[in-house]
N, C-alpha and C positions, 0 to 999 in steps of 0.2 A: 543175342545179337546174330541171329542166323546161324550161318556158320562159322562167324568168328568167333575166336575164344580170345581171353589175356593169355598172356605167354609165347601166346605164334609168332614164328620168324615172317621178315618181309615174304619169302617166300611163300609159304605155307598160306598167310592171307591172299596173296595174288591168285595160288591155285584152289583155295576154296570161293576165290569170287567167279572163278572160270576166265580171268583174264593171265595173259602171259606173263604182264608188269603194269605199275601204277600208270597213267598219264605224267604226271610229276613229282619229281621227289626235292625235298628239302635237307639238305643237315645239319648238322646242329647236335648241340645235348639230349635234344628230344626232338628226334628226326620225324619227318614225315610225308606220308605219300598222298596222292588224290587217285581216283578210282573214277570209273566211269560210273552215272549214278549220284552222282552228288556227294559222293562218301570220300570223306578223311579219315586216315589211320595216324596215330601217334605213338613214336617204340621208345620205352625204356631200357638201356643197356640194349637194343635188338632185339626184345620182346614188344608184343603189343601191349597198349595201354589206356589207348584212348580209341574210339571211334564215332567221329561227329559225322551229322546229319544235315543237309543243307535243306533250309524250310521251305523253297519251291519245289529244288529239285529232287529231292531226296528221296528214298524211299517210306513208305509209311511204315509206324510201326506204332502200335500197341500195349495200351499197359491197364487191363481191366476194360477192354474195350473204348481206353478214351486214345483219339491218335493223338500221339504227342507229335509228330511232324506238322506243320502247318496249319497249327489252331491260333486261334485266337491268342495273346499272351496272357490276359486279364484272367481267360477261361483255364489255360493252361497250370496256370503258379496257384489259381484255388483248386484246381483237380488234387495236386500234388501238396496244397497243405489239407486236405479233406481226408488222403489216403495215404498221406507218409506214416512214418512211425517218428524216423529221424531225418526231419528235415532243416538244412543248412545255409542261411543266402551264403551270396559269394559277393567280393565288396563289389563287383558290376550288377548287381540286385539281381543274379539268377540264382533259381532256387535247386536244389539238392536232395533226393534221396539219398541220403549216404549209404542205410542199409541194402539199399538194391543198386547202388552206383550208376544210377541217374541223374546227368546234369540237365537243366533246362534251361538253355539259354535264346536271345532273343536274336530275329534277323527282321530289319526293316525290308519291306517291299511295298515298294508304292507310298503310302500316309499308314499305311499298318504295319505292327508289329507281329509277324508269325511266331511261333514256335519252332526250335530247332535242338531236337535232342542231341547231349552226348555220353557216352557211355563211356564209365571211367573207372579203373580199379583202384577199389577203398584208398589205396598207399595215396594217388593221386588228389582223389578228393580234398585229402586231413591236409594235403603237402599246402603251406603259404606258396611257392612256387608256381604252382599250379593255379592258383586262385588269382594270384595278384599280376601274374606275370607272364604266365603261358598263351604266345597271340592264337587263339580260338574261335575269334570271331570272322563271320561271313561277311561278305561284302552288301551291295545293298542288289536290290532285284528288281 
């Protein structure tokens, strides 16, 4: 994920993105902040946990040379059952690497469905919590 790792304090994420602090923050059980960039952070206990990727704005990012940011979704969820080992739907029909803690979930813009990675530690993935209930989803674009 760059330079983020799981485990980093809010802090620590703000000064490896080179900003001072998030745009906005949220609290909650599973707090979270926005970032300039498109990017959400999500903290367990004050550690990271999550970092979603918004599928216009987002950054790009790679996995075997397929972008998983702003692909097609049809194209996206066969990349990832062609090249998983362990993959997972989630009951909103995105799919899962678990072994590499890649979520793939969907963002409407316009009449198409992009691709919008999230990046998630295992604990999260396995969690019902996380799956059924954690709001993760973008808005439309």
């Amino acid at each position: 994920m760059g330079p983020l790792q799981f485990g980093m304090s809010p802090v620590e994420v703000a000064r490896a993105l080179g900003v001072p602090e998030p745009q906005e923050r949220v609290g909650g059980p599973y707090a979270q902040e926005a970032f300039p960039g498109a990017l959400k952070t999500f903290y367990d206990a004050g550690m990271l946990a999550c970092v979603a990727l918004d599928a216009v704005a987002g950054p790009q990012v790679f996995l075997s040379g397929f972008p998983l940011t702003r692909s097609d979704l049809e194209q996206g969820q066969q990349f990832l059952l062609e090249h998983g080992n362990y993959v997972l739907y989630t009951p909103d029909d995105s799919l899962s690497l678990t072994d590499l803690g890649v979520l793939l979930r969907s963002q409407r813009v316009g009449a198409a469905r992009l691709t919008r990675p999230l990046f998630v530690k295992e604990e999260w993935l396995e969690s019902e919590y996380f799956r059924d209930r954690l709001p993760l989803e973008a808005g439309t674009g």
